[in-house]
N, C-alpha and C positions, 0 to 999 in steps of 0.2 A: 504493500500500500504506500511506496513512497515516490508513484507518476503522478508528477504534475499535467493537466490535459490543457493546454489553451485552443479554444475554437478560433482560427484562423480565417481574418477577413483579408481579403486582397484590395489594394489601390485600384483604384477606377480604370488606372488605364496600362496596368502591368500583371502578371501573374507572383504579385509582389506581396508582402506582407503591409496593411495601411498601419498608419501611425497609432492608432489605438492597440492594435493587435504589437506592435514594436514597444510597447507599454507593457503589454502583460507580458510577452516574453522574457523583457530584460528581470522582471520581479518572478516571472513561474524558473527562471537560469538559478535565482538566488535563494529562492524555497529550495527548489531541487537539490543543488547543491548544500545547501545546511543538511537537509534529510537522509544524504547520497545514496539519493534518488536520479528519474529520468525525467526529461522537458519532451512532452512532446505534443504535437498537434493535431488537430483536426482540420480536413479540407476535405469540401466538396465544389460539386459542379464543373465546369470546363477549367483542363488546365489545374487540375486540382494537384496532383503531383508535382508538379511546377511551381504551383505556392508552398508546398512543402517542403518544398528541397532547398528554395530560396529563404526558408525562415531557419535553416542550419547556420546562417550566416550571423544570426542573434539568436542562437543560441540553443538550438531544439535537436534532441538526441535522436527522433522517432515523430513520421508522421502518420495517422490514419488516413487514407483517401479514399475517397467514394467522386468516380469521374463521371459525366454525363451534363448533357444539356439542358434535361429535365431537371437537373439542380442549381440551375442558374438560379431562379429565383422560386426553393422549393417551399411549398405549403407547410404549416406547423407538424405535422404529425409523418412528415418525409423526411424532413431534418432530424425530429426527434427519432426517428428508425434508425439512422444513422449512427446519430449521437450512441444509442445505446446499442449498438452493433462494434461502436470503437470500445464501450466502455466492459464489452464482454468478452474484445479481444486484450484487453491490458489488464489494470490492477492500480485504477487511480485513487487516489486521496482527495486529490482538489480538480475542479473543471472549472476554467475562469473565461470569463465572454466578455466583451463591451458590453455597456447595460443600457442598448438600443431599444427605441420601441420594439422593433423586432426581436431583438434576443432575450428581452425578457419574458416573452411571450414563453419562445421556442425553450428557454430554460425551466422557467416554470412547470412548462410542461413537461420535461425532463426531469424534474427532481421528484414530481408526481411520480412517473411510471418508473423511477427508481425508487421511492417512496425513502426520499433521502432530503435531508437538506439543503435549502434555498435562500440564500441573499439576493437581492438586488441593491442593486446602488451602493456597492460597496465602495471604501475609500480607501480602507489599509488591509491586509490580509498579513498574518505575521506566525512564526509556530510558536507555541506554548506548552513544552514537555507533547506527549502524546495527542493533543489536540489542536485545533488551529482555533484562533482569536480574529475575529472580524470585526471591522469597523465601518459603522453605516450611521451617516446623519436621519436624522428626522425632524418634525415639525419646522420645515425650513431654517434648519440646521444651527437650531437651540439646541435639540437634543445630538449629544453623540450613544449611537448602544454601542456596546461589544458583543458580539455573539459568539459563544464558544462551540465549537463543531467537534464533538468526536468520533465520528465517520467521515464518509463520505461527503463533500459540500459544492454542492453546484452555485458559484457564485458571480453575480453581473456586477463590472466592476463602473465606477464613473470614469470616464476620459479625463484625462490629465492627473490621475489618481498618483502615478508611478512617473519615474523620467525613463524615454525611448533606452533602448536600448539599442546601441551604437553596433552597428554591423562589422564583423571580426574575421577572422580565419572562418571557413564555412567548413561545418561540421559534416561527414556524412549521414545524412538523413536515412535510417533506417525505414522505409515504406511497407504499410501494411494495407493491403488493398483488402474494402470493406466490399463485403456482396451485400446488397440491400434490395430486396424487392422494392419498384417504385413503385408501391401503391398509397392508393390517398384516401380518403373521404371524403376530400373537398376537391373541388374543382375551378382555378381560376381561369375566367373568360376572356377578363381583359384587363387592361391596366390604364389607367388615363393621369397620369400629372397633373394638376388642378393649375388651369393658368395663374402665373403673377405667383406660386407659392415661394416661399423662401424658406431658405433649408439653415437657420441660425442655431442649429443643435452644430454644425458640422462645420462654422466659423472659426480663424484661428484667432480672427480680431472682430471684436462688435461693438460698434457703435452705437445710444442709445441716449433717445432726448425725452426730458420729461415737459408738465406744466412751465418749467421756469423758462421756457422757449416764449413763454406768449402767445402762440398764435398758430395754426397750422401751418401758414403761408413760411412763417419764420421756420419753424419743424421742417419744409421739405426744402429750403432753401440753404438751411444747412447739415442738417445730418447725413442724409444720403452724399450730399458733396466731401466731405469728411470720414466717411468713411470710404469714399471711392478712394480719396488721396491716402487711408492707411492698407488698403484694399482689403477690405471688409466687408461685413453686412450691416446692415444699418435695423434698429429695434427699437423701443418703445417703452414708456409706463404703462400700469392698466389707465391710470385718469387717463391719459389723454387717446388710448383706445378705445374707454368707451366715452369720451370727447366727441367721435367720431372724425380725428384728425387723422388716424392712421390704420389699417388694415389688422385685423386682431392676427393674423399669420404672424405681424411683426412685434405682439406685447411677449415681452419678458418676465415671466412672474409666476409667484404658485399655483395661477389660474392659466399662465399662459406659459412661455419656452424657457426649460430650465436650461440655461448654455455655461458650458467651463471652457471659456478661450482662453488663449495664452495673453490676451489684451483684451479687457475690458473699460471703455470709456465712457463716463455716466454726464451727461451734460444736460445743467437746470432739472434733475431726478433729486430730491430730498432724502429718498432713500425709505421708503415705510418698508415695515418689515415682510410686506407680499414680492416686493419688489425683488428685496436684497436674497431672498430666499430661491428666486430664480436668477441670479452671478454672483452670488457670495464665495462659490468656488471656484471663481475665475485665476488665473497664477496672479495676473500684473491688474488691478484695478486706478484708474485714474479719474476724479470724480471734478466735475470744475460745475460750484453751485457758487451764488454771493452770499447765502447765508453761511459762515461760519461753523456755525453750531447743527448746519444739518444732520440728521443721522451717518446719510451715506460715506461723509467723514471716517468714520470710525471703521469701516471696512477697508475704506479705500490705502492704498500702496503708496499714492500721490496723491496731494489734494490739490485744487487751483480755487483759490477765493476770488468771485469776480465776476464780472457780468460775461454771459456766454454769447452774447450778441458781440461782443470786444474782441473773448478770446479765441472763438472757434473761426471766424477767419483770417487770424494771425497762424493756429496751427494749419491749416489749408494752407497758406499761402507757403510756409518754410516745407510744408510735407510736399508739396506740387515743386517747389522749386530745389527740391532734392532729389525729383526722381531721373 
């Protein structure tokens, strides 16, 4: 019982290991090795051997692949066949996944049919003698728990939880090819993108204007512009979402998109606590309100006191004329 399993997601445009998955590796390389134990992965769908062999290079002793087209984008309880097809050909301890809309579904539904232990949202995983110690915020992130796991623990971790894991000598990736009947229950017919949506879970920089903007005119005049010059995504408070200044795709908050970027920038946002509960775990926060005494102060990495009308096209202007 001393495999680490991380589920393996590829980069958009390579059969690569993406930056969350380069997360859990470098932390599943550093359990394993306390445990001396084995790192290894799970891949499916096209190319899936491909992303296994390439995640030896951060650190993975052993991949599971299940190859097919039909796994590009498979149904919950196809994935979950899989999953528990790898986990009956090893001897794992820990399964760790991004903790995607999607993967927490597919996980959930995995710790069921193993009838084993489930985190989501995890933040730190660490070993503790015979057991593993998990850390997961709650109530927008007043509460920390610890969960202590003495089996098995299927856990979804947040993005930016761990630092990547730096690509090394590439290890040879032992392959174990998974036979998985593809069958479903469900059936998908089609898939349609909702025009205009934005995808601010998957932002490395967000930019994000509150009430203290004034006006909506003010709001599209500059934040979208500033965050095009950080190249970014541009987000929202809930007031001025339900304002009707801005598209609720774009509000930030317990009600709306929880994001952890590497840069978070809060401009004319006070900072209530629905707000901060959706970027509190951003790495770098920079907050620029004229009150002082705003909450989002006490979050923030960098503060700027001062009128955001002043300062945000002073930043545009040195960000544009640096690039």
């Amino acid at each position: 019982m001393n495999e680490i399993m991380v589920i393996a997601a590829r980069a958009a445009d390579a059969p690569v290991p993406d930056a969350q998955t380069r997360e859990l590796l470098g932390h599943g390389r550093a359990l394993a090795d306390a445990a001396g134990g084995v790192l290894s992965v799970i891949a499916w769908g096209p190319d899936a051997a491909a992303l296994a062999r390439a995640c030896g290079a951060y650190g993975a002793d052993r991949g599971y692949v299940c190859d097919g087209e039909q796994l590009a984008a498979p149904t919950t309880d196809m994935a979950v066949a899989v999953l528990r097809a790898a986990v009956a050909a090893g001897a794992p301890r820990l399964i760790m996944s991004a903790a995607s809309f999607r993967m927490r579904d597919i996980t959930a539904a995995l710790a069921a049919d193993l009838a084993c232990g489930h985190i989501a949202g995890a933040t730190d995983i660490r070993p503790d003698g015979d057991q593993l110690l998990v850390t997961r915020p709650s109530h927008g992130g007043n509460v920390i728990n610890t969960v202590a796991c003495a089996g098995l623990a299927v856990v979804a971790v947040r993005k930016q939880s761990f630092a990547e894991a730096s690509p090394g000598a590439a290890r040879a990736v032992a392959l174990v090819t998974l036979d998985v009947p593809m069958t479903s229950r469900t059936r998908v017919i089609a898939r349609r993108p909702r025009a205009g949506a934005v995808n601010l879970g998957d932002a490395a920089i967000v930019v994000s204007g509150g009430r203290g903007l004034g006006s909506p005119e003010h709001y599209h005049a500059l934040i979208p512009r500033l965050a095009a010059a950080f190249g970014g995504a541009w987000g929202a408070s809930r007031a001025i979402v339900d304002a009707g200044w801005v598209p609720y795709d774009h509000q930030v908050g317990q009600t709306g998109k929880t994001v952890t970027p590497k840069l978070y920038v809060a401009c004319g946002i006070s900072g209530a606590i629905q707000h901060l509960a959706g970027m509190r775990s951003s790495r770098v926060i920079v907050a620029i309100n004229k009150d002082a005494a705003a909450p989002i102060f006490r979050v923030a990495t960098y503060g700027i006191v001062g009128d955001v009308h002043e300062i945000i096209p002073l930043l545009i202007a040195e960000l544009e004329s640096r690039r």
